[in-house]
N, C-alpha and C positions, 0 to 999 in steps of 0.2 A: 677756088676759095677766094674770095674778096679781101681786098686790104682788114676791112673794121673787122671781118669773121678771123683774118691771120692775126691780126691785133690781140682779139679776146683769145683766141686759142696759145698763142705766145704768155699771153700773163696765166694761162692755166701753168703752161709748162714752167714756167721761171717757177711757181711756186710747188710743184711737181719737186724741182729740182732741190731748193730751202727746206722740203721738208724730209729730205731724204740724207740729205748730207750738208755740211757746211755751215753757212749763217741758221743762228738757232730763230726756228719759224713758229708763229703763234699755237699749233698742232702740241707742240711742246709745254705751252702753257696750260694746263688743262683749269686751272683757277679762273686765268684770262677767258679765255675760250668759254667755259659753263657760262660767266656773268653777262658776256657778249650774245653767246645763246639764247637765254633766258628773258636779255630785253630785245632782238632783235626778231628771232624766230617767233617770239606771242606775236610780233607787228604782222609778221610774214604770212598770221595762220586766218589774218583777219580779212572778210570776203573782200575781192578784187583788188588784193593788194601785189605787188611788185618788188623787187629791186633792180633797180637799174643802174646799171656801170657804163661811165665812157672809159676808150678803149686810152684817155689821155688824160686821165681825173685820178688825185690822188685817194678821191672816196665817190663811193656810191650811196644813194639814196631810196631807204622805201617810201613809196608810191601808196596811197588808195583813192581810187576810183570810185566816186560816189553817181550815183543816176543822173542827179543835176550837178553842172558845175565842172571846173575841172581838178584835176589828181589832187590828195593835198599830201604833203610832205609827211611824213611818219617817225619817220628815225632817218640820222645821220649815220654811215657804215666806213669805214677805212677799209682799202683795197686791201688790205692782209687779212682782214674778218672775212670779205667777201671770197679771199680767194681759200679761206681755211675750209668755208664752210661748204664751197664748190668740190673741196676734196676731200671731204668726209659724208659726199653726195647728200648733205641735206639742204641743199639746194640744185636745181639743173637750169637749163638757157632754154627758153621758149622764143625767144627772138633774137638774133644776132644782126647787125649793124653799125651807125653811128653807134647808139646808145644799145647794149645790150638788155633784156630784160629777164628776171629768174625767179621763180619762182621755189615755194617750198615743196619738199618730196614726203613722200608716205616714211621713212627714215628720216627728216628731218622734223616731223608733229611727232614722232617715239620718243626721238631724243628731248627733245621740250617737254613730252609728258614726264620724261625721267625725270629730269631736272626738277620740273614744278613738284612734281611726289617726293621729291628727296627735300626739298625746302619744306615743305605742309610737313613731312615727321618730323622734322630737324627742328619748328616751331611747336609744334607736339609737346616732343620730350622737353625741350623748354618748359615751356606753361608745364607742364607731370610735375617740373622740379621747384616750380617757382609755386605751386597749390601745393605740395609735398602729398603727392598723388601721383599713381600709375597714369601716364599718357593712355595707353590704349587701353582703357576701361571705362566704359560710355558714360558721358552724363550730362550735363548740360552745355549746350552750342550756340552757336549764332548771335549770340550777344553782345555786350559792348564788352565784356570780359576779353573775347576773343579777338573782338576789333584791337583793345589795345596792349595784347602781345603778338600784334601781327597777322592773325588767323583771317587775312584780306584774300581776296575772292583772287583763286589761282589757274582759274578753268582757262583755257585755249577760245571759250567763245569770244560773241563782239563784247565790245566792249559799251557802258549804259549811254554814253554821248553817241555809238554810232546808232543804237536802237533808238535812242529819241530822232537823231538826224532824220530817220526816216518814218517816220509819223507824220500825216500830211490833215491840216485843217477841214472846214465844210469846202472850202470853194478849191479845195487838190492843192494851194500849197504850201511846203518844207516846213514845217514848226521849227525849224533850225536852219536862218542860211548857211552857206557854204564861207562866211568868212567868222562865222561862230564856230562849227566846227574845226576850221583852220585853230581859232585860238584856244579853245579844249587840246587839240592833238597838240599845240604846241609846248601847253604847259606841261601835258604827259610826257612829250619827249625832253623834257629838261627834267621832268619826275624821275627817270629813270635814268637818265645819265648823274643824278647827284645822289643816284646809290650804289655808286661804283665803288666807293670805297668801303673799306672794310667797317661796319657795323652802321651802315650810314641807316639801313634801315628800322633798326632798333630808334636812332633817333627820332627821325619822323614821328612813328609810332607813337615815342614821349612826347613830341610834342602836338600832333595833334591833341592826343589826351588833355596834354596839362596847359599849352599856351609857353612854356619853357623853353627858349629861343638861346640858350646859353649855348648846350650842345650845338648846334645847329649852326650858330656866326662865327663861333674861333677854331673850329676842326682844320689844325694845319696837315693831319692825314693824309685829308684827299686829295688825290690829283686835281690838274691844273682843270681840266673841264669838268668833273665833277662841281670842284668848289664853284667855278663860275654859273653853272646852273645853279646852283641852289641859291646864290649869291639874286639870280633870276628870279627865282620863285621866289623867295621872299621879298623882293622888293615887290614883284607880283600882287601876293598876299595881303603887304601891310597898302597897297592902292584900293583894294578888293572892301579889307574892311572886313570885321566880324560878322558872321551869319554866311556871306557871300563868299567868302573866301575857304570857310566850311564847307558848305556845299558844293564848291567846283572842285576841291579837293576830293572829298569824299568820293565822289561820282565819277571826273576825270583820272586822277590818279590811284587811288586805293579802289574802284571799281565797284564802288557799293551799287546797290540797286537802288533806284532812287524812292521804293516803296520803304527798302530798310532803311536808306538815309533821313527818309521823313518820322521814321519811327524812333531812330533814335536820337533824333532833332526835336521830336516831340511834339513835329509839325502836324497839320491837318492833310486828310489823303488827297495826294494830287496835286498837292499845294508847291511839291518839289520841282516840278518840270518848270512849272513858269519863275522859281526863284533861279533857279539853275541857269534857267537863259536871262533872268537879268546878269545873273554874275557872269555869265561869258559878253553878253554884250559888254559891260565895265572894262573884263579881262581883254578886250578885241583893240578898245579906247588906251587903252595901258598901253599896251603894243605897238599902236602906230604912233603914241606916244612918244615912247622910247625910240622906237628904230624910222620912224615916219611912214612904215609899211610894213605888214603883217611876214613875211618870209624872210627875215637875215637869217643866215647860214646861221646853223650853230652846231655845237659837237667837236 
């Protein structure tokens, strides 16, 4: 066995050892652990994505592979997430090394289907009680009804920025470069760290609807990187501007389609893919803005 493989196998076992006895380990948190699931495993399920851990890194990072370009960042992960979710096998090691690399398992897309099915009733019975109607008694869907008590698209597929990513012009090429993409996935992965906290995403929800930013700026709730993401997005946002800041939201983080995003924007058909890449180009200018280059760590 090689140093980096005794490495990664030693951080198996320390955690092996936390979760069986002694310091209380993430395993134990099943709150922690589902919310951790829920944003990390959808990243994990998306084609030619990764996680990758060094065998000296207090976190690992997932990875996606796109055709042109190189990996772009996805989510940030703490080595106690990575190593929960290495022992509850919904992850395995397909490359061991400097940087190890892992991938999700046929038990780790279960568990995420759970998850997501247990949130889609949980929003259900919601909206049953807030209509003062039986949730599961068919009637009308897909609406803006639904958009705003949360009823946002929960599927394991890609997500609308990576199916645009790969749609290619007359002359072969990317409708999307690779530092567009970079800053869609970015503003997702702040999207879903600033709904770590408890009801963070009821807020959203109010506030795309209404424009109402009250909830949203003084929530002393959330933890310390929650608040700091959203503290991101919205400064984000108010760069982006109305209409733009819409549409990258919708599309990027709430997952709309960009056929229903045009529809219920009100827009002309087709009309969304080309607003959408101006509002990531702005969102890209923002970024190197603030940080003077697209990738500062965050999480």
């Amino acid at each position: 066995m090689t140093a980096h493989a005794r490495n990664h196998s030693e951080t198996y076992v320390k955690a092996k050892s936390a979760a069986v006895g002694g310091s209380p380990s993430l395993l134990d948190d099943e709150e922690k652990l589902g919310r951790e699931a829920r944003r990390v495993l959808r990243r994990l399920c998306e084609t030619g994505a990764v996680l990758a851990l060094a065998g000296d890194m207090d976190k690992a990072v997932v990875l996606r592979s796109f055709k042109d370009g190189p990996p772009t960042r996805t989510a940030v992960v703490t080595r106690d997430v990575a190593q929960a979710f290495a022992l509850k096998d919904w992850i395995s090691c397909t490359r061991m090394g400097r940087v190890a690399s892992y991938t999700i398992t046929s038990v780790g897309r279960s568990a995420l289907k759970q998850y997501l099915a247990q949130d889609m009733a949980r929003k259900r019975r919601v909206r049953g009680a807030q209509d003062g109607c039986d949730p599961f008694i068919g009637g009308p869907s897909g609406g803006a009804a639904d958009w705003a008590n949360g009823m946002t698209r929960t599927t394991t597929s890609e997500s609308p920025l990576a199916m645009l990513a790969r749609r290619r012009d007359k002359d072969g090429r990317s409708f999307l470069t690779q530092d567009l993409v970079q800053a869609g996935e970015r503003l997702r992965e702040d999207f879903e760290l600033a709904q770590m906290g408890q009801g963070a995403a009821g807020h959203w929800e109010r506030f795309m609807a209404s424009g109402d930013r009250s909830e949203m700026a003084g929530d002393d709730s959330l933890p310390t990187a929650s608040k700091a993401a959203r503290e991101r997005i919205l400064a984000a946002l108010d760069d982006l501007g109305p209409g733009l800041s819409d549409i990258i939201m919708r599309c990027c983080c709430l997952l709309e389609g960009l056929e229903t995003a045009e529809k219920r924007m009100g827009w002309s058909a087709r009309s969304g893919k080309v607003v959408l890449r101006i509002a990531l180009q702005r969102l890209q200018r923002h970024y190197v803005d603030e940080n003077g280059h697209m990738n500062a760590m965050i999480g």
